[in-house]
N, C-alpha and C positions, 0 to 999 in steps of 0.2 A: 731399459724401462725407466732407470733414474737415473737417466739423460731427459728423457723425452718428458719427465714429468720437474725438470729442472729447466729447463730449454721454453717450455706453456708459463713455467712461472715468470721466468725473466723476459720472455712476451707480453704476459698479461701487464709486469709490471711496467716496461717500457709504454706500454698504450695508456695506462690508465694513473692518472696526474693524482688523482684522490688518494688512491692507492701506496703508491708511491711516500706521497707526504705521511701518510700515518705510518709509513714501514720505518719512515725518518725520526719520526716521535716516539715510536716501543725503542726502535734501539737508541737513541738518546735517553730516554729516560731510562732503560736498564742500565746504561755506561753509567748512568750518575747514581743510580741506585748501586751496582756492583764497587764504587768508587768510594760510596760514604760508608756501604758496611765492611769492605777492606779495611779504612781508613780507621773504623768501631776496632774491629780487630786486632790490631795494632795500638791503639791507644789502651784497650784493655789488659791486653799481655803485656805492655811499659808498664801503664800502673798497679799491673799484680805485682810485677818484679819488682819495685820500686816499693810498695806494701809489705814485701815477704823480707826486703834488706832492711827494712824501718825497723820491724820487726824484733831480729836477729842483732841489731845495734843497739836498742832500746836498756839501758844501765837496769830500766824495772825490770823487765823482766830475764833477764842474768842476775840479778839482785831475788828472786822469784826462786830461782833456780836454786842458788845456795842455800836459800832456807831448806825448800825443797829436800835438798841432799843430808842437811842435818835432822830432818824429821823422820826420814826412810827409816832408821835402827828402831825407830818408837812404832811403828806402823807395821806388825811383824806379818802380814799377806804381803804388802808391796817392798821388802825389805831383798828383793832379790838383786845378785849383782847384775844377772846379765840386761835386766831390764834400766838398771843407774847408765849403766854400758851405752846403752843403745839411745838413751834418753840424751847422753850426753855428746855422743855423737849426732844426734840431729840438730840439737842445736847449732851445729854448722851450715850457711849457707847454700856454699856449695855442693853439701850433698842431696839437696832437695833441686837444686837446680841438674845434676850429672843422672839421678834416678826419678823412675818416673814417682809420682805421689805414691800410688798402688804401692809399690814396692817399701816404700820407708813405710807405709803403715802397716804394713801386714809384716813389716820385718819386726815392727816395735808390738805390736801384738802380740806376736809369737813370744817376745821377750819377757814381756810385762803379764799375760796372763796364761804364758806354759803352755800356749798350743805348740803342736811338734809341724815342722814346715812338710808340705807331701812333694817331696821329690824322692 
């Protein structure tokens, strides 16, 4: 049956010249349309990564951080280790780059405001 309703199309489309040329224009213009939003896709994922290294390099905000770490004692809710812990290992790049997002936030949750992880 999808022989014979593939076999009427490739028919119809051999006879009919009209036809034909606008089959020629959708799939051209979807190749360029599926081309440019690839193209988006790719240019967006370089400059997140590129955004998230800027980031992580930036002297301010390392300089951010150690104030940060001298204020914890005075702050006696946020004054927990394993949450300085966990804070200070994201600060590495490549842990945000080897886990997904999901994962370092709900691990830095857990740390920072005592939820217990359910496994």
């Amino acid at each position: 049956m999808s022989q014979s309703v593939a076999q009427d199309f490739l028919r119809k489309l051999s006879e009919n010249h009209n036809l034909k040329r606008k089959l020629k224009i959708f799939l051209g213009v979807g190749l360029v349309g599926l081309l440019l939003v690839g193209g988006l896709i790719i240019w967006a994922g370089v400059a997140t990564v590129q955004h998230v290294v800027s980031i992580g390099a930036n002297s301010n905000v390392t300089e951010q951080v150690r104030n940060l770490k001298a204020e914890i004692p005075k702050i006696p809710a946020m004054a927990k280790v394993g949450c300085w812990d966990q804070v200070t290992s994201l600060m590495n790049v490549k842990v945000w780059l080897e886990k997904p997002v999901a994962d370092n936030i709900k691990s830095l949750e857990d740390a920072c405001l005592g939820k217990k992880p359910a496994n």
